[in-house]
N, C-alpha and C positions, 0 to 999 in steps of 0.2 A: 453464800451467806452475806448479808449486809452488813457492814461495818460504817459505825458512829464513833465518833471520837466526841466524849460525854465529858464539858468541863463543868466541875460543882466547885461551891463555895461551903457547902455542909452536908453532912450523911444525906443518903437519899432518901424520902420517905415512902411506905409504901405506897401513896397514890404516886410518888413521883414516878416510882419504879412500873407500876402497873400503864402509867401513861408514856412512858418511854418506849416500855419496850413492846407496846401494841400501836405504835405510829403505823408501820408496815404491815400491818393484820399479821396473818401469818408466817410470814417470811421470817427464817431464823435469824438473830441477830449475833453480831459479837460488840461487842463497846469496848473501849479503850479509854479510860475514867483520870481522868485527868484533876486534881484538889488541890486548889491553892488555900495556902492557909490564909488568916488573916493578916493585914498588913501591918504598915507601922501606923505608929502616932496622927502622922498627915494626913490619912485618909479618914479618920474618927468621925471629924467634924461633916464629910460627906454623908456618911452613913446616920448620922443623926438628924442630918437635914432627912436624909429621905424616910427615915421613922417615923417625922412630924410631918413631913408631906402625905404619909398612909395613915394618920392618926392615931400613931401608934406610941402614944405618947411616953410611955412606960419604956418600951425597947428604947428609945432616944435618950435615955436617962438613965439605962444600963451600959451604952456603949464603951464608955471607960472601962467598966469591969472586962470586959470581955479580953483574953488572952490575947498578944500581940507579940511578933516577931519568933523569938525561937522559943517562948511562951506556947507557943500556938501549932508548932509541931507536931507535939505527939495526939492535943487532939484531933491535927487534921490526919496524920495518920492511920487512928483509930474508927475516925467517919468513913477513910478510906477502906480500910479493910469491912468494914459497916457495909458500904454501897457493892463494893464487888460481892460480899457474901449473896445481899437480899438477889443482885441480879443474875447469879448464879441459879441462886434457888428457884426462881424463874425460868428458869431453863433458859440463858443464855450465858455463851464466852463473856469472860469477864478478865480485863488486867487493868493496871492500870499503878500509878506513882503521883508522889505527892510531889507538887511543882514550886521550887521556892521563889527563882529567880527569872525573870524574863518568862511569862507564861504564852504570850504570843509564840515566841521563839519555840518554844518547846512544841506549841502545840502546832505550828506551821512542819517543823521536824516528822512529827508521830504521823501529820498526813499522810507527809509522803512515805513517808518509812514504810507506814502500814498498806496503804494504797486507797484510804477510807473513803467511804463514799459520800460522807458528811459529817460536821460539827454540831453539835449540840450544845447549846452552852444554858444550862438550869440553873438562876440564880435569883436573889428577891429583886424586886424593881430596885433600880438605881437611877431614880429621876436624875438628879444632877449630872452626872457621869452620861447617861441616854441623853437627855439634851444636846450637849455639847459633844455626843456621837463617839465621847473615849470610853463606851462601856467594854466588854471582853466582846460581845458579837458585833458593834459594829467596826472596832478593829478590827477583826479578824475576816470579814470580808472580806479586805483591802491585802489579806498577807493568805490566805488559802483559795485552793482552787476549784475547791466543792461548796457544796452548799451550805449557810449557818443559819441555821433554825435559832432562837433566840424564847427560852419557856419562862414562865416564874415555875419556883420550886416552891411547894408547900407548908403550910405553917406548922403541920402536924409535924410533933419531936419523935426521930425514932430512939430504940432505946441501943445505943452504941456498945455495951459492956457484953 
């Protein structure tokens, strides 16, 4: 079985999930799902640069609203249990925890722990952050010893409830 250690920033969608878990054609999959929630205050100003960098001008003018720090918990928990279900349903293994603090760290741990065969890391573009090479995949090149694949995730909302 092929094992991904799958780090998201929000529920998966179903294309996400149909495109994840058909990378390997048929080869069974297990993932290892890894959610960070959102962050604090300091990163806002990033995330709205890249809203207006994608013309998205609307999301860059919601970003205040959007829940932060321990705000942000239970819905990253409920995205999480969200993404293990759809990928379950899909017929594959599925675990995975909501990652608060040091998510490199965590996710260099689960490699080895697990013995995975790669990283996935599915999140919106983060120009700023990809630029300047401190996104989550191109740090994690630098701390894992497998491969990191780097997707955007989809704009389509699943429904989390």
């Amino acid at each position: 079985m092929f094992t991904s250690v799958l780090m998201i920033e929000k529920p998966l969608s179903t294309v996400d999930v149909e495109f994840v878990t058909t990378l390997h054609g048929d080869e069974p999959m297990s993932f290892i799902v890894l959610m960070q929630p959102r962050g604090d205050q300091a990163v806002v100003l990033l995330r709205a640069i890249d809203d207006v960098a994608l013309g998205e001008l609307r999301e860059a003018v919601k970003e205040g609203e959007e829940p932060e720090g321990k705000a942000a918990e239970l819905p990253a928990q409920q995205g999480l249990e969200h993404s293990l279900r759809v990928l379950r349903e899909a017929g594959c293994d599925a675990v995975g925890q909501v990652v608060e603090d040091h998510p490199l760290d965590v996710l260099k741990a689960v490699v080895e722990e697990a013995g995975a065969d790669e990283v996935i890391v599915l999140t919106k573009p983060h120009y700023v952050e990809e630029f300047f090479h401190r996104d989550w995949a191109s740090r994690a090149r630098h701390k894992v010893g497998v491969p990191v694949l780097k997707l955007f995730a989809h704009n389509d909302e699943p429904d989390t409830e």
